[in-house]
DSSP file (Angstrom, degrees, kcal/mol; ACC not computed):
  #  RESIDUE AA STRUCTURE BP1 BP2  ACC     N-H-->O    O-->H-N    N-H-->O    O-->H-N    TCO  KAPPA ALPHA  PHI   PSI    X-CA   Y-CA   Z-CA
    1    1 A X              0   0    0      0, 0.0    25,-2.1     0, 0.0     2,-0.4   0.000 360.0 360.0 360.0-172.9 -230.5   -7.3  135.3
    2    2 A X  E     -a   26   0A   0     23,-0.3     2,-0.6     2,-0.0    25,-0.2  -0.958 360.0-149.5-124.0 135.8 -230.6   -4.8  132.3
    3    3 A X  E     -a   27   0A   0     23,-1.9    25,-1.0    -2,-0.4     2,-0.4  -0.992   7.6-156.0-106.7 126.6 -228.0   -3.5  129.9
    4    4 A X  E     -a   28   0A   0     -2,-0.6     2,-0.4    23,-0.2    25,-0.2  -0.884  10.7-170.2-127.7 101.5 -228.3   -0.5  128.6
    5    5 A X  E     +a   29   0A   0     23,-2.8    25,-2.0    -2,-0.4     2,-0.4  -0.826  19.5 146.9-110.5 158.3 -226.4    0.3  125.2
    6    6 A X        +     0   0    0     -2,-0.4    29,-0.1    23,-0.2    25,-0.1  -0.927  38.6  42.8-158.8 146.3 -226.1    3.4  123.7
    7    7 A X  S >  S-     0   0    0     -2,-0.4     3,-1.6    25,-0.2     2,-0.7   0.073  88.9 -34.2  97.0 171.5 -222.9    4.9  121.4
    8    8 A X  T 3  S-     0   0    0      1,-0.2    29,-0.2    27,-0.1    27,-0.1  -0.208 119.3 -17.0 -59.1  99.3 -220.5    3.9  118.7
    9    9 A X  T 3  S+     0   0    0     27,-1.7    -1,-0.2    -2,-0.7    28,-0.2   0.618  81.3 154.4 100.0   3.4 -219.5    0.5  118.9
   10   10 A X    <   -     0   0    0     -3,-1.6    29,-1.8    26,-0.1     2,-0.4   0.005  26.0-159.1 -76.0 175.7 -220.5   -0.5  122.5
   11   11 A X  E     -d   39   0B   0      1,-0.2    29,-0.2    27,-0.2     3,-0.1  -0.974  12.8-140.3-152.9 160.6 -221.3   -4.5  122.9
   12   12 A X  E    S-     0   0B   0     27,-1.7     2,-0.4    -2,-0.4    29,-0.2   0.979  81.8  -0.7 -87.5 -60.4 -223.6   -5.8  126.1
   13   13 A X  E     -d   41   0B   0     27,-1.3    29,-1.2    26,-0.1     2,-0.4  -0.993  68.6-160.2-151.8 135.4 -221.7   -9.0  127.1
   14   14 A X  E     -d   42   0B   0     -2,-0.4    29,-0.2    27,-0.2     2,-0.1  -0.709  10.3-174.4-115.7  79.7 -218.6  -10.4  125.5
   15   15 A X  E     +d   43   0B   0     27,-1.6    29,-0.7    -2,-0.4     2,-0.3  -0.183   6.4 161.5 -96.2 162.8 -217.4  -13.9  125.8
   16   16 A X        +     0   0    0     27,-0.1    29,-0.2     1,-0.1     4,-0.1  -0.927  48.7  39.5-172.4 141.8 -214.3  -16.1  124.8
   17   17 A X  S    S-     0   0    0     -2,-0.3    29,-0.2    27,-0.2    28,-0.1   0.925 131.6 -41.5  88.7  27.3 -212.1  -19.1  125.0
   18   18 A X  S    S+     0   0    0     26,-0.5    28,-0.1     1,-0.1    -1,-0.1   0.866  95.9 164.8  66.2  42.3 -215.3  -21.8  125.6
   19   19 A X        -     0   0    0     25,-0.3     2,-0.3    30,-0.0    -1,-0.1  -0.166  30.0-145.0 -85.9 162.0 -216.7  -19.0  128.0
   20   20 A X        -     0   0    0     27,-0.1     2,-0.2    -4,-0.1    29,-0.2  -0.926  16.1-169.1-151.8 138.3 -220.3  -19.9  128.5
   21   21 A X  E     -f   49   0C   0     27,-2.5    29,-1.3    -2,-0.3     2,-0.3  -0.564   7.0-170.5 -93.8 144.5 -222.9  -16.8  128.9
   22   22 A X  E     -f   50   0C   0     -2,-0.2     2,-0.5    27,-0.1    29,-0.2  -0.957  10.3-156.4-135.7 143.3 -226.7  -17.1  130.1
   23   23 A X  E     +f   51   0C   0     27,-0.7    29,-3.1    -2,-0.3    30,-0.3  -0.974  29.6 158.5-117.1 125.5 -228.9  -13.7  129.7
   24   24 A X        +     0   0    0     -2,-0.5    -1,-0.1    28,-0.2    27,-0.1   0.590  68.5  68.3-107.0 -35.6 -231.9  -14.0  132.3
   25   25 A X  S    S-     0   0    0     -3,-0.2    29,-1.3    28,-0.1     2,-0.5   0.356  91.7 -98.3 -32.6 161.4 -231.8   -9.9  131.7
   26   26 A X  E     -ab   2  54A   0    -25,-2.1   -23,-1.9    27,-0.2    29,-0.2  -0.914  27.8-172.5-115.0 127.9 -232.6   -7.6  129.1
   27   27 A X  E     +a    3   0A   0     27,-0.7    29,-0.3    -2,-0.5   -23,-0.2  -0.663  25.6 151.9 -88.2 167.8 -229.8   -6.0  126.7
   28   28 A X  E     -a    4   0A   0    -25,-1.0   -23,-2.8    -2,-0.1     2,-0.3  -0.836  46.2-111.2-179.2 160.8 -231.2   -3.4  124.5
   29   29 A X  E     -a    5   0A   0     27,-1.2     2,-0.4    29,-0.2   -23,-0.2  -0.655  33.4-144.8 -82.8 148.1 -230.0   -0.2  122.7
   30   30 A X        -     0   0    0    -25,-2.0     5,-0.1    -2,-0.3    -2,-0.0  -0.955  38.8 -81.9-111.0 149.7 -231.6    3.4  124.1
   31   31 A X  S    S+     0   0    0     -2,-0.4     2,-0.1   -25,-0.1    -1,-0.1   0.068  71.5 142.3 -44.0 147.4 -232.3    6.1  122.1
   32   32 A X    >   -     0   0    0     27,-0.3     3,-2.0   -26,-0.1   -25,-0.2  -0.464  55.1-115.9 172.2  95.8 -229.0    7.8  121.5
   33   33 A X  T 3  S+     0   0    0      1,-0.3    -1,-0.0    -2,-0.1    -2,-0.0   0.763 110.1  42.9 -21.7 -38.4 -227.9    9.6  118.0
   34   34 A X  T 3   +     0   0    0     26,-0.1     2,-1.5    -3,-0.0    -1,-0.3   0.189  57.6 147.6-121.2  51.6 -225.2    7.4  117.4
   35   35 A X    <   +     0   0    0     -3,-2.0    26,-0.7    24,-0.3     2,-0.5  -0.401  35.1 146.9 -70.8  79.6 -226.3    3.9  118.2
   36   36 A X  B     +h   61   0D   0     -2,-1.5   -27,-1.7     1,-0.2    26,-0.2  -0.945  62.9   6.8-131.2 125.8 -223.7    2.6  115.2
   37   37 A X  S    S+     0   0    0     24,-2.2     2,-0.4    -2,-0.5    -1,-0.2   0.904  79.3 163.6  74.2  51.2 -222.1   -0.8  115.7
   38   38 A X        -     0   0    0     -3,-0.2    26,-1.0   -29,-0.1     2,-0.5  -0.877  18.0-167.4-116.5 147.2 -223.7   -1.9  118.5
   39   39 A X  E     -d   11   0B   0    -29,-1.8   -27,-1.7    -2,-0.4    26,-0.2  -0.923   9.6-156.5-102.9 103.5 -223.4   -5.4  119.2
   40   40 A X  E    S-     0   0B   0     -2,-0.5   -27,-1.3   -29,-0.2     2,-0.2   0.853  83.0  -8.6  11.3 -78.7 -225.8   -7.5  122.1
   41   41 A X  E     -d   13   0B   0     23,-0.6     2,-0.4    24,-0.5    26,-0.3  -0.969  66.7-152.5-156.6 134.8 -223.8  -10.4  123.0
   42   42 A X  E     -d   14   0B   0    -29,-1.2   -27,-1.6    -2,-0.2     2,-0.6  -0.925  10.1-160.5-118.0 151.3 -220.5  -11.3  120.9
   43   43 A X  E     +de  15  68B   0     24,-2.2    26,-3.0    -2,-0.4    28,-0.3  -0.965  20.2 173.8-127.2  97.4 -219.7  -15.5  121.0
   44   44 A X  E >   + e   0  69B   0    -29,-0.7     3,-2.3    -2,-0.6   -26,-0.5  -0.874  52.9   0.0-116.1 151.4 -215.7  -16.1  120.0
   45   45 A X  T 3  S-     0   0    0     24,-1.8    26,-0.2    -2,-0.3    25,-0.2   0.498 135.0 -31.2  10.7  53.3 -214.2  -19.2  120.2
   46   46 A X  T 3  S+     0   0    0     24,-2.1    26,-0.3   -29,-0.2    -1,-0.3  -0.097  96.1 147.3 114.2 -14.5 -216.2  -21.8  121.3
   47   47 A X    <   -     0   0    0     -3,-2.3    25,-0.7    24,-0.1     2,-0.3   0.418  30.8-154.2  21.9 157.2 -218.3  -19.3  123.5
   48   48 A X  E     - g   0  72C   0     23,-0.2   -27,-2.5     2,-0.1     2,-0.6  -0.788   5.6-154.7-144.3 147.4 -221.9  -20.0  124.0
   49   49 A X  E     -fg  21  73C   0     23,-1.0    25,-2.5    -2,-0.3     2,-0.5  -0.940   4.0-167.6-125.5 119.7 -224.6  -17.9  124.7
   50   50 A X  E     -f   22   0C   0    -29,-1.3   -27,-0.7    -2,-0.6     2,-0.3  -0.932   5.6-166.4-111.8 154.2 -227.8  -18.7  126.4
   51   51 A X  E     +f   23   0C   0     -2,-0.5    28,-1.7    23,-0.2   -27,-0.2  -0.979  26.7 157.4-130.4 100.7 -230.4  -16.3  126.2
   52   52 A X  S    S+     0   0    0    -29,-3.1   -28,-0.2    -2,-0.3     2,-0.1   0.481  76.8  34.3 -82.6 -16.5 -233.2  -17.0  128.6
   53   53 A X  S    S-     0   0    0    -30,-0.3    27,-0.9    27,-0.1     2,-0.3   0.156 105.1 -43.7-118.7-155.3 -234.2  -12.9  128.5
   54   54 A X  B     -bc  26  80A   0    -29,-1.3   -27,-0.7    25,-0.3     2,-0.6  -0.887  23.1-162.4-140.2 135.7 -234.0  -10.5  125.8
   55   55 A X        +     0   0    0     25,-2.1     2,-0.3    -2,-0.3   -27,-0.1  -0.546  24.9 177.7 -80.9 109.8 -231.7   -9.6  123.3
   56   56 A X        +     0   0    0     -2,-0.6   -27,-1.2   -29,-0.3     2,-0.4  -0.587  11.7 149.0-132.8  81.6 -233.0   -6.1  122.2
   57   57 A X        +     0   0    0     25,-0.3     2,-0.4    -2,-0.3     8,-0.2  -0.865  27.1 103.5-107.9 109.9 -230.8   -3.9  119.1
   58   58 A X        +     0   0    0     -2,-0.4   -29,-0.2     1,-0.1     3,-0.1  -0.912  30.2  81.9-179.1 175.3 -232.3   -1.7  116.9
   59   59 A X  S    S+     0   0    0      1,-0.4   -24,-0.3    -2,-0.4   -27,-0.3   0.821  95.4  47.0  90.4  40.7 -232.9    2.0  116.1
   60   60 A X  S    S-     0   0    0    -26,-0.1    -1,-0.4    -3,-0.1     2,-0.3  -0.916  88.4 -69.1-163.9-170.6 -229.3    2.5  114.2
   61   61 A X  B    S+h   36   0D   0    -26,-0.7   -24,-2.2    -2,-0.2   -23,-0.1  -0.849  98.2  11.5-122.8-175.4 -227.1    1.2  111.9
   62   62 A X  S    S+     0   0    0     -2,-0.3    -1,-0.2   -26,-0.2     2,-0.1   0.932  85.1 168.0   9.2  84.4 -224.7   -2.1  111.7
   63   63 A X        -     0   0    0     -3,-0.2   -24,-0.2   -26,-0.2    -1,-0.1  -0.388  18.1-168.6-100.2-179.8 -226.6   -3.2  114.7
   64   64 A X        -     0   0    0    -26,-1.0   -23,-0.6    -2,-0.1    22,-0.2  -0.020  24.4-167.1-156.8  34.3 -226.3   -7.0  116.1
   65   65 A X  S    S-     0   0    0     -8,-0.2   -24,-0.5   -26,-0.2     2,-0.3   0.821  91.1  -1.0 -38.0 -56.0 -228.2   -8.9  118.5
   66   66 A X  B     -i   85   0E   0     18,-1.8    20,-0.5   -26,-0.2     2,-0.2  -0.843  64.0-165.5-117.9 177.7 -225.7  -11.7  118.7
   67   67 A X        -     0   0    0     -2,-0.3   -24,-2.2   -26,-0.3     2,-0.5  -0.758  16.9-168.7-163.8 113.3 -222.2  -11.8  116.4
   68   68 A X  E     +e   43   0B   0     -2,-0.2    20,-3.7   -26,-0.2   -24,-0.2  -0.905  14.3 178.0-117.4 143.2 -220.8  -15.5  116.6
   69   69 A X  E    S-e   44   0B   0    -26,-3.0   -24,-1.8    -2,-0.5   -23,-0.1  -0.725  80.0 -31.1-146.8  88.2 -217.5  -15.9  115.3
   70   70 A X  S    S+     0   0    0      1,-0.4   -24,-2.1   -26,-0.2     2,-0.5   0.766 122.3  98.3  74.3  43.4 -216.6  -19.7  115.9
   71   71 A X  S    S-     0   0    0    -28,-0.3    -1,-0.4   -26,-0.2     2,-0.2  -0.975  72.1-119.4-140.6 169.7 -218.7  -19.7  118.8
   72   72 A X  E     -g   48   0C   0    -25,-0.7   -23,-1.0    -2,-0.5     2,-0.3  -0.687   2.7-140.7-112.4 154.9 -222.5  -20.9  119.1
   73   73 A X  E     -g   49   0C   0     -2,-0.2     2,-0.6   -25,-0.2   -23,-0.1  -0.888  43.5-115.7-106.7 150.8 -225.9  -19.3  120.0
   74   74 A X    >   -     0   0    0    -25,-2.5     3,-1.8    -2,-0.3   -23,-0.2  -0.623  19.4-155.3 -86.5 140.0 -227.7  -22.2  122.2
   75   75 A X  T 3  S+     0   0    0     -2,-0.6    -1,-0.2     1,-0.3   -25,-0.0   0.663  87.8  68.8 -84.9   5.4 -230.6  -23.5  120.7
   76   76 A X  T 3  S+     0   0    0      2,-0.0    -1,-0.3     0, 0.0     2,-0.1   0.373  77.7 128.2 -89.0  19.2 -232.4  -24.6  123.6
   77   77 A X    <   -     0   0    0     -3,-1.8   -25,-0.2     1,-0.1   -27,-0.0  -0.512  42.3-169.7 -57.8 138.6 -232.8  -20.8  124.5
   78   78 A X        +     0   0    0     -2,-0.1   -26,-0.2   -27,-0.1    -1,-0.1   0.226  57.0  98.0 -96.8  10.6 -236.1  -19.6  125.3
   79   79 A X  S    S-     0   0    0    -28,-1.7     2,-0.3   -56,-0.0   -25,-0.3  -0.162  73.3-113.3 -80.2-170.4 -235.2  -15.7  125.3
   80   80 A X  B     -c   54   0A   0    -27,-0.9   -25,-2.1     2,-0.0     2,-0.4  -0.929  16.7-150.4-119.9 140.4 -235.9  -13.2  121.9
   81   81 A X        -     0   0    0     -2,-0.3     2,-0.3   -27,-0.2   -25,-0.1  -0.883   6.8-165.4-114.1 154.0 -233.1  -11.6  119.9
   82   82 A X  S    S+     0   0    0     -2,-0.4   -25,-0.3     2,-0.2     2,-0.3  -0.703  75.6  43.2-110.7 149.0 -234.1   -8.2  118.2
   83   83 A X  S    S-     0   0    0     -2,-0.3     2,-0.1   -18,-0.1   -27,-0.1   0.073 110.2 -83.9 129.2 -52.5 -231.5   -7.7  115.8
   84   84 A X        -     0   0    0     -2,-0.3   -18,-1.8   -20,-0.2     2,-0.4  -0.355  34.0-111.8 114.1 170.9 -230.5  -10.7  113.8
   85   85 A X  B     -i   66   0E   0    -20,-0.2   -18,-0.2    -2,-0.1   -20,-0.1  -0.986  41.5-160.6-132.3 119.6 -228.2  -13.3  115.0
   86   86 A X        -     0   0    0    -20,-0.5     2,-0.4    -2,-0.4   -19,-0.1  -0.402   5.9-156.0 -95.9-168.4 -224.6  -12.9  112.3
   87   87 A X        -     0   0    0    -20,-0.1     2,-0.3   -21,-0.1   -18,-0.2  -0.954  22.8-120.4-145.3 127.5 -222.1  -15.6  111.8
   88   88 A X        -     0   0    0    -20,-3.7     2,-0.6    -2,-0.4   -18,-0.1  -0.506  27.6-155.7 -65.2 146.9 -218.6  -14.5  110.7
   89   89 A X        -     0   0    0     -2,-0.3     2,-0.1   -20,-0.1    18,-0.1  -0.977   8.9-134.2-122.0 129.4 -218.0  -16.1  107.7
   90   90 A X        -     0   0    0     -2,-0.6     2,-0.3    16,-0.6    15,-0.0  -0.480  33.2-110.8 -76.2 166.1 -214.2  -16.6  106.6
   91   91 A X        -     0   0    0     -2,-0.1     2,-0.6    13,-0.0    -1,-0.1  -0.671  31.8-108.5 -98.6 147.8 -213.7  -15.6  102.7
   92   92 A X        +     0   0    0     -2,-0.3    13,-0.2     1,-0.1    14,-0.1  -0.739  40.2 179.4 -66.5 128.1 -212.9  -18.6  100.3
   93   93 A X        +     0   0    0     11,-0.8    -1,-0.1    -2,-0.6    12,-0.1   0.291  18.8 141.0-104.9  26.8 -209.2  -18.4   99.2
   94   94 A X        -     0   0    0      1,-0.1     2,-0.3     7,-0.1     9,-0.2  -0.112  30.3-158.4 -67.2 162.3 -208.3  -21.2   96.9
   95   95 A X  E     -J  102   0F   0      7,-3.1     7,-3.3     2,-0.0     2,-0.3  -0.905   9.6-166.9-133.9 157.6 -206.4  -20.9   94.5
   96   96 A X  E     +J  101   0F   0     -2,-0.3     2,-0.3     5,-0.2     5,-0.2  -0.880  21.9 148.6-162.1 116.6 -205.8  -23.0   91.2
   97   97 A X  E >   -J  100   0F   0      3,-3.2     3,-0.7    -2,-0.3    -2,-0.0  -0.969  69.1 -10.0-159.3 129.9 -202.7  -22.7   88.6
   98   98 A X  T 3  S-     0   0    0     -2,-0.3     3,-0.1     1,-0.2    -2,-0.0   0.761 129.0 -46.1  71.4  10.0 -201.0  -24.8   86.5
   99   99 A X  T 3  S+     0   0    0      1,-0.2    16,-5.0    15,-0.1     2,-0.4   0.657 113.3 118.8  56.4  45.4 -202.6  -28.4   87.9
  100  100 A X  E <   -JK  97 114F   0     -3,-0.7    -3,-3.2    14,-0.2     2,-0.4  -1.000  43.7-177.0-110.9 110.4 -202.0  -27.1   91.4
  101  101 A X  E     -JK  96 113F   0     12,-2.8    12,-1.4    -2,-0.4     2,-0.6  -0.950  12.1-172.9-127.1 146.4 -204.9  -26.6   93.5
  102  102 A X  E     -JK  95 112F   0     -7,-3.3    -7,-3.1    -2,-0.4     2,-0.5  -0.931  15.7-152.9-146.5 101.5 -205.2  -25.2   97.1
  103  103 A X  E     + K   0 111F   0      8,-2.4     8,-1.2    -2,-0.6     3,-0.1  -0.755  20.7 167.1-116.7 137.8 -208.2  -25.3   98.6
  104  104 A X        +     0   0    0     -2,-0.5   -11,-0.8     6,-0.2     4,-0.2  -0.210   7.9 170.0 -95.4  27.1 -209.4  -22.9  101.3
  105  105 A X        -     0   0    0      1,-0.2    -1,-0.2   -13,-0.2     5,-0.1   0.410  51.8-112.4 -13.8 -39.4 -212.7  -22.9  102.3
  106  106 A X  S    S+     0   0    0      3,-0.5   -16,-0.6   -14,-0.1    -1,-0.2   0.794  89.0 101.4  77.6  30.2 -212.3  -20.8  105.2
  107  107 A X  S    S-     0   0    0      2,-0.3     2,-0.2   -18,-0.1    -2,-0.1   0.039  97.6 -89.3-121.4  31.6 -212.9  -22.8  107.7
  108  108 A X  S    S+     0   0    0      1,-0.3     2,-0.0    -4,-0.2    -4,-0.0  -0.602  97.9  78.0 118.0 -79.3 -209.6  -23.6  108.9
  109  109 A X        -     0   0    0     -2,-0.2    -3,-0.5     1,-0.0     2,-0.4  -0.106  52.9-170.1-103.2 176.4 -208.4  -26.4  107.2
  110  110 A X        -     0   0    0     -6,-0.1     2,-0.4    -5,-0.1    -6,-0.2  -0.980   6.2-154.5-176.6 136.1 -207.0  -26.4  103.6
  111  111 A X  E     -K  103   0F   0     -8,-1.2    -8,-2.4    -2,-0.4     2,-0.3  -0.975  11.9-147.4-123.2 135.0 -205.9  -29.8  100.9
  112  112 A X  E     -KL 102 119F   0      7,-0.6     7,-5.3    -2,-0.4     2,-0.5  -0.954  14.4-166.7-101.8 141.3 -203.5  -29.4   98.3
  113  113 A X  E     -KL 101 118F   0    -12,-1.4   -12,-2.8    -2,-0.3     2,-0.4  -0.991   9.8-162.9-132.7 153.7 -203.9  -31.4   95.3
  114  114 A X  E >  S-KL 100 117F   0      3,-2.3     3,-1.2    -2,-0.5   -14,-0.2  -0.985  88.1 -17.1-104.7 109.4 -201.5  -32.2   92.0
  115  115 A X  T 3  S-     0   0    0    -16,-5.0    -1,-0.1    -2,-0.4   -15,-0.1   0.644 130.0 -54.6  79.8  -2.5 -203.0  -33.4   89.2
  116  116 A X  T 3  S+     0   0    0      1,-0.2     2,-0.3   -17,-0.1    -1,-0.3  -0.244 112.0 114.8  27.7 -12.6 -206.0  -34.2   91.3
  117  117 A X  E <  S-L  114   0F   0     -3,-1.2    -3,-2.3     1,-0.1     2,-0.2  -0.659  71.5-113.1 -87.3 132.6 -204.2  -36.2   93.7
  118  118 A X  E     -L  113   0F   0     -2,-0.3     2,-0.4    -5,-0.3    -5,-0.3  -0.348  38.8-173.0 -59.8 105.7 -203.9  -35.2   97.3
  119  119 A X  E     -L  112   0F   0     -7,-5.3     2,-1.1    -2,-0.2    -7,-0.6  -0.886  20.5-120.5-129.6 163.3 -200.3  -34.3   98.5
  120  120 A X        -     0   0    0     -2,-0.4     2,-0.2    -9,-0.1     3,-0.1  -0.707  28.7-115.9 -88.4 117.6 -198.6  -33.4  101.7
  121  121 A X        -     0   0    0     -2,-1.1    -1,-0.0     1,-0.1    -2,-0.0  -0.144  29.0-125.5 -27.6  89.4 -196.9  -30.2  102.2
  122  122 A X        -     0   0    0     -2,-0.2    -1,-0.1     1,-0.1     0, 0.0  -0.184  29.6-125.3 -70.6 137.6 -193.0  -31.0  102.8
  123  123 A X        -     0   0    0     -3,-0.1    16,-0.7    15,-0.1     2,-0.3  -0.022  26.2-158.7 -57.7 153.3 -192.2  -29.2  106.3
  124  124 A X  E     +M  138   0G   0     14,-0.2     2,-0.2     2,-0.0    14,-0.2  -0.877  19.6 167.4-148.1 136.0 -189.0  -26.5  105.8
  125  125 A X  E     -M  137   0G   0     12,-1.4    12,-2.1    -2,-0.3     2,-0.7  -0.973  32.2-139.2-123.2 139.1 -187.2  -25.5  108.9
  126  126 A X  E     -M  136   0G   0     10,-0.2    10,-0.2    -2,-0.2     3,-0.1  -0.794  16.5-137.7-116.0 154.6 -184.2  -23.9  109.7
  127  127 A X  S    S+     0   0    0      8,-1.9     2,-0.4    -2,-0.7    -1,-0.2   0.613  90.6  57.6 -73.7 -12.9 -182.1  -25.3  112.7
  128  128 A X  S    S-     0   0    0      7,-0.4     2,-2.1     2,-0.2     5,-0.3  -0.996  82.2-135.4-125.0 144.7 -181.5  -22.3  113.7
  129  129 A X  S    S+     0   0    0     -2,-0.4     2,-0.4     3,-0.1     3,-0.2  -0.414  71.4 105.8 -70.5  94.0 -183.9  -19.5  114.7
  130  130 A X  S >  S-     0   0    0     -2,-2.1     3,-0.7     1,-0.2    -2,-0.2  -0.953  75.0-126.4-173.1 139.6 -181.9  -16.6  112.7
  131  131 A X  T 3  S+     0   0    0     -2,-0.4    -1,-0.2     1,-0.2    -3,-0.0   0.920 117.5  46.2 -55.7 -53.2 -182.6  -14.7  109.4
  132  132 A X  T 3  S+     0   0    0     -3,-0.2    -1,-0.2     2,-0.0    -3,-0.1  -0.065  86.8 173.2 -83.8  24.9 -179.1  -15.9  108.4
  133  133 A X    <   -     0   0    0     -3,-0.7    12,-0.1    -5,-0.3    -4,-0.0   0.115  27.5-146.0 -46.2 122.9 -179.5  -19.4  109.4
  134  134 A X  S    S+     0   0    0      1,-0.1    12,-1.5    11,-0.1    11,-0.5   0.572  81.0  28.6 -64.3 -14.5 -176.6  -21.7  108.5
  135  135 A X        -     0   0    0      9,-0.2    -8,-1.9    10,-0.2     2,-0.5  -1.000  68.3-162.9-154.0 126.8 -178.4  -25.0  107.8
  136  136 A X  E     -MN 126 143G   0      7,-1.1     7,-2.3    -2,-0.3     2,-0.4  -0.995  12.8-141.8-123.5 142.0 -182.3  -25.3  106.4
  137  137 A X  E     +MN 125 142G   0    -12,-2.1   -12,-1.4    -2,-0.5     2,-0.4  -0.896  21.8 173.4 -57.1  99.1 -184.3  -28.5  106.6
  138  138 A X  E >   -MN 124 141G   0      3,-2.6     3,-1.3    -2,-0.4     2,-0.5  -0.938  69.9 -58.1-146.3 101.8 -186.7  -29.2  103.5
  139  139 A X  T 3  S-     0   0    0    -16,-0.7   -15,-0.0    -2,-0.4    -2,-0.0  -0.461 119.5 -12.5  84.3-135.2 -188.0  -32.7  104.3
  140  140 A X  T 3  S+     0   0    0     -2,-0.5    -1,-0.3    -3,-0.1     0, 0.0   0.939 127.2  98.0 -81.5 -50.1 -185.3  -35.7  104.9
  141  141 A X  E <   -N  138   0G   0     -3,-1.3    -3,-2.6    -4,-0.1     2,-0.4   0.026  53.1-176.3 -49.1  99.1 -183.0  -32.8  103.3
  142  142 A X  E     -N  137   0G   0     -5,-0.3    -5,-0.3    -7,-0.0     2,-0.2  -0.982  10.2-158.3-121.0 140.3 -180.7  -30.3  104.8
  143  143 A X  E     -N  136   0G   0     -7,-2.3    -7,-1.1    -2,-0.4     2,-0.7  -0.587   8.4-148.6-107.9 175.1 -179.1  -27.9  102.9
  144  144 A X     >  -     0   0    0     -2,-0.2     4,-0.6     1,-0.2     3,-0.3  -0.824  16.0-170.7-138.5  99.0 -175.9  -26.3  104.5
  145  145 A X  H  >>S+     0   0    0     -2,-0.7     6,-1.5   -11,-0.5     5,-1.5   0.736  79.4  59.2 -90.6 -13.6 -175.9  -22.7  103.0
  146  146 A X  H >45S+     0   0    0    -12,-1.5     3,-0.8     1,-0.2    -1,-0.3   0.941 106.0  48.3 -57.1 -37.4 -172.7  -21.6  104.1
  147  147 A X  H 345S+     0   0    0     -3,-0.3    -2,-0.2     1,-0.3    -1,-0.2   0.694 116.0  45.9 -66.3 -24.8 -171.0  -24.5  102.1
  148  148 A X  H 3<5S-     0   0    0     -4,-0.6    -1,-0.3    -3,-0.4    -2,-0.2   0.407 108.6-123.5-126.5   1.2 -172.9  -23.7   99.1
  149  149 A X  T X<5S+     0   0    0     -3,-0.8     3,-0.7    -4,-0.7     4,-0.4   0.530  79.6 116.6  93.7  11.4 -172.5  -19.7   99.2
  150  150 A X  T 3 < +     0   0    0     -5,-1.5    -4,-0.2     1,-0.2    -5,-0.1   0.577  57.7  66.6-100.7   2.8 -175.9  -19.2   99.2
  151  151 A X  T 3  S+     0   0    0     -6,-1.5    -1,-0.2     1,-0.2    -5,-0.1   0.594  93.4  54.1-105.1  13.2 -176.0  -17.6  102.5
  152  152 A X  S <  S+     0   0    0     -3,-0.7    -1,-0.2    -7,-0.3    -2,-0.2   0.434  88.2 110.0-109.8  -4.0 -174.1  -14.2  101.7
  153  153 A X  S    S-     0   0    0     -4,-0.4     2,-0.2     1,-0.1    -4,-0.0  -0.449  77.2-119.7 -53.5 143.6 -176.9  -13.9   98.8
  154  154 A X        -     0   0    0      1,-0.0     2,-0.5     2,-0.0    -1,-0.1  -0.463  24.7-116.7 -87.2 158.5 -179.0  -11.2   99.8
  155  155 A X              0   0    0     -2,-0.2    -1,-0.0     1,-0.1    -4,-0.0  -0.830 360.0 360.0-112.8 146.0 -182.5  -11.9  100.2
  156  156 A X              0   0    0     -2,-0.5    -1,-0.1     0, 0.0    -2,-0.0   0.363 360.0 360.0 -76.0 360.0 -185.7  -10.5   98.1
């Protein structure tokens, strides 16, 4: 079948969760003064889209034939994308002070190192679920903040 997009923001078929798409069909934009943000086929989390048809966006702007954000386009597709195919890209956030550095690629996963040396975060928990939690957990370590007065201190 055909999908037919036209207006601000519309997307043809949207998958998610290891969802798994096939386009035998054609998407496409129709003329239509505000064709702005329209997306094809969006691929989220672990998604795939095969495209067997064609993927057909253009004639506006921040158009999309696919938009994959941890999800895959298949490469055995035989279809055509019009459009472009994006990838979300996460932003780098590391950071580095003081011979601390924490790095963040933006793909998930993240090392801290000291010195250069690789260390493991120590876990903090409090034993109770509570803004004013009686007892905190840092490590083998519990501190017991009533006993130590530090739990009528106000917090910043």
């Amino acid at each position: 079948g055909n999908i037919e997009l036209s207006g601000k923001n519309t997307t043809g078929m949207y998958l998610d969760n290891n969802a798994i798409g096939e386009n035998y069909g054609t998407i496409k934009t129709v003329p239509n003064p505000t064709n702005d943000g329209i997306i094809g086929v969006v691929a989220l989390n672990g998604a795939v889209i095969k495209n067997y048809g064609t993927i057909e966006i253009k004639d506006g702007t921040n158009l999309s034939g696919v938009y994959l954000a941890k999800g895959q386009y298949d490469k055995a597709s035989t279809g055509t994308v019009v459009g472009g195919i994006k990838e979300k890209k996460q932003s780098d956030t590391s950071k580095r002070i003081s011979g601390v550095e924490i790095s963040a690629p933006g793909n998930g996963t993240a090392t801290i190192k000291r010195d250069g040396k690789v260390v493991t975060p120590t876990y903090v928990d409090t034993t109770v679920a509570s803004a004013k939690a009686p007892k905190v957990r840092v490590g083998n370590t519990e501190l017991d903040l009533r006993a130590s007065s530090l739990g009528s201190l106000p917090s910043i």
